[in-house]
N, C-alpha and C positions, 0 to 999 in steps of 0.2 A: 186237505189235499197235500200230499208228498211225493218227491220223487227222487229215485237214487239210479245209480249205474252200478251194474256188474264188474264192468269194465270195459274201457274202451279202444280201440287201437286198430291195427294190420293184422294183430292175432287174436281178435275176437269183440265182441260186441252187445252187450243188454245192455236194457235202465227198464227202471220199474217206474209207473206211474200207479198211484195209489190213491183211492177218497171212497166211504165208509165202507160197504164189503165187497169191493170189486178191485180186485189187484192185475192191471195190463203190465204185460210182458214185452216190451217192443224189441225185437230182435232177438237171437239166441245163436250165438255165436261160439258159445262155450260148448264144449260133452256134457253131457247126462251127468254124470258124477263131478264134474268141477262145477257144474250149475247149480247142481244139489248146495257143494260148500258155498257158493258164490251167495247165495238166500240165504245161508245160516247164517253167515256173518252178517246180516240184515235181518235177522230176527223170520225168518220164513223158511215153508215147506214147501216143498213141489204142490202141495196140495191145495195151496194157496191161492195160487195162480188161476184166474178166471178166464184168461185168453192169452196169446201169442199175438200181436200184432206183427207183419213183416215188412219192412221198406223194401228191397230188393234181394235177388238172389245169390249176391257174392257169398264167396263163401264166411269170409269174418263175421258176416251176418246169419249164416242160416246152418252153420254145420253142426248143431246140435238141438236141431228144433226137430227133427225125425223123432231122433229118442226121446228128447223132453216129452213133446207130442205125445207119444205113443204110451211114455210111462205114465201122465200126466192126465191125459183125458183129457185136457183142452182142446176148445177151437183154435182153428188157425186161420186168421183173416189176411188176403192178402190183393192185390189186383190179377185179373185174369194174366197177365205177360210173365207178370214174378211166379205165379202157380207152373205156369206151362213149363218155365225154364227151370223151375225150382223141381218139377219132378224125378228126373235123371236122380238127380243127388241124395234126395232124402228118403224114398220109398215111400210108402203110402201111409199117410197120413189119419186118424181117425174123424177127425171132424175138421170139416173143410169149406170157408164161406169167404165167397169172391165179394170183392169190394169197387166201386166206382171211386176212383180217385178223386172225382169236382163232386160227391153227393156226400153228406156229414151221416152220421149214426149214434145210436147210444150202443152201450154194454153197462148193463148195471147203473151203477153211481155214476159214470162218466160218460157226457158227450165228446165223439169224437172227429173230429175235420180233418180228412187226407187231404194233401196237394201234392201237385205232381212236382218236381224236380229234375233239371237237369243232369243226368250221371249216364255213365252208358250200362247201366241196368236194363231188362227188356222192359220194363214197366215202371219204372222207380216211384216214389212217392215217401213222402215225410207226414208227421203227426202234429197236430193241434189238440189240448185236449183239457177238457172244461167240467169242474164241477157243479156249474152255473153260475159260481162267485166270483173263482178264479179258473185263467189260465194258463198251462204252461205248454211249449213246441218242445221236439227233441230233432235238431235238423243237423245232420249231416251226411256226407255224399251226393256232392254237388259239386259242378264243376265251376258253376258263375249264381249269382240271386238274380229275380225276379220282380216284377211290380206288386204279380199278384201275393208272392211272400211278402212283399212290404206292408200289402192292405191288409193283411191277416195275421201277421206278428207284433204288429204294435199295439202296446198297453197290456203285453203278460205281464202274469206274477213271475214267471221262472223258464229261463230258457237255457237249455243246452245246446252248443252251437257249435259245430266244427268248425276249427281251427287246425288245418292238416298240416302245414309244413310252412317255413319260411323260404322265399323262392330264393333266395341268395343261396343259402345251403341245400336246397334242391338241386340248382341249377350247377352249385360249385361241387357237390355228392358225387356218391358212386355209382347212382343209379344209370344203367345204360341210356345213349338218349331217346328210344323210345319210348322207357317209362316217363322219361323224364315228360316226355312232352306228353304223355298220358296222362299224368299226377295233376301238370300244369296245363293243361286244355281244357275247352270249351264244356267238356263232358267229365273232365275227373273230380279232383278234391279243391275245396278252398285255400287259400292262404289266410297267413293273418292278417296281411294287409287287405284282403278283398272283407273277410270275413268283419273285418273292422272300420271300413268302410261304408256295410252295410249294417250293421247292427249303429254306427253313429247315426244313421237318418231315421232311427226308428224312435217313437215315441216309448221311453223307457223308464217313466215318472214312476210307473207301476213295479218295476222290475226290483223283487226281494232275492231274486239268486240267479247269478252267468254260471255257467259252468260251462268251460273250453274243452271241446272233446275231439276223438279220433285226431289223438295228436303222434305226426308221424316220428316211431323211436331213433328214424336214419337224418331224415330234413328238419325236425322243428325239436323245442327245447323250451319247458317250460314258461320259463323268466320271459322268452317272447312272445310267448302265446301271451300270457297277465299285460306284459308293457304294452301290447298294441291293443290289448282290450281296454284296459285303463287308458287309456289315452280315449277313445272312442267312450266311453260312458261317463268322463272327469271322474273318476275312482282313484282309492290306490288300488295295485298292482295286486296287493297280499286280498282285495276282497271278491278275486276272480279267483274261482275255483277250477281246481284242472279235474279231468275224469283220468285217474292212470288206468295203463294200460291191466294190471293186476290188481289190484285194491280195488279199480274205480272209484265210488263218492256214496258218503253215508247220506243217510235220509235228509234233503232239503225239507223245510216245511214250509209251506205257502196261507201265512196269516189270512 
């Protein structure tokens, strides 16, 4: 089992989860054609691609899941609220399969576990996802964690976690303060200190790969994303992986 990011950030959004011929797509946030290159440089085709997974329907997450879709011939699974709101934007879709956020699923090689998440998405939800050996989460857009993410995310192989912004440079930024209290509220993005907060109560004995993602390019800065995750896992700093916002992260592998 493996898993990589496209890229992560305010201007767009994938990661690939991978285990033997079933390759999920979770988010598509890139065009048709930068998504195309985004897989090559990851050794893959459009053609690859066994499904679209969708957490919500901003657009960093969903504006290039229309074409993908469409070029692609994949399903796109999502909860009935993300579907509704998600229509306006992308046009119609070819294959199209609603999801219950508290009920789990396979695809292929991979078991897969939604939960729902705090964001102000119509329907939001995050991924869990098992190839019976191992497991890895890919969670962000959220505005605070939960109990029920705590029972369910300790003892992965690999987790990617947002880490959105440092609230000192949020709050000292240029962002007007409506965003400001958007980004920082109940319903927007995590910090690092929240994000590090929660990920130190989790059982992480298992854990072969962090990777710190949707990190904001205006509020947050690498080197504090790493410091407050090392701090929270007693790591160094250099063995927390960022997802940039253009590169994103080569293939992790999950022993």
């Amino acid at each position: 089992m493996r898993f990589a990011s496209l890229g992560s950030g305010s201007r767009g959004n994938a990661t690939l989860v991978q285990a033997g011929s079933t390759t999920l797509l979770i988010d598509c946030g890139f065009g048709l054609a930068d998504t195309r290159r985004r897989l090559g440089r990851l050794g893959l085709e459009l053609s690859d691609l066994t499904a679209i997974l969708l957490t919500h329907e901003h657009g960093d997450h969903v504006a290039g899941v229309g074409p993908v879709a469409r070029a692609g011939g994949m399903p796109v699974w999502a909860t009935p609220g993300t579907l509704a709101a998600l229509a306006p934007q992308v046009g119609e879709l070819p294959h199209v399969r609603t999801i219950n956020c508290h009920a789990p699923w396979e695809i292929g090689d991979l078991s897969i576990t939604p939960f729902p998440v705090p964001h102000d998405g119509r329907e939001s939800c995050q991924y869990l996802l098992s190839d019976g050996a191992r497991r890895f989460a890919a969670v962000t857009d959220l505005g605070h964690t939960t109990a029920h993410m705590a029972a369910l995310l300790g003892g992965c192989e690999g987790l990617l976690f947002e880490c959105n912004h440092d609230r000192d440079l949020l709050l000292g930024g240029p962002y007007p303060p409506s965003l400001k209290r958007r980004v920082d509220g109940y319903l927007g993005h995590l910090s690092n200190a929240a994000a590090a907060a929660f990920i130190g109560g989790l059982d992480c004995r298992r854990l072969q790969h962090f990777v710190a993602a949707h990190l904001s390019e205006q509020n947050n800065r690498p080197e504090l994303a790493q410091a407050a995750m090392a701090g929270a896992l007693g790591c160094g700093a250099d063995w927390i992986a960022v997802a940039d916002q253009d590169l994103g992260i080569d293939w992790c592998e999950l022993a």
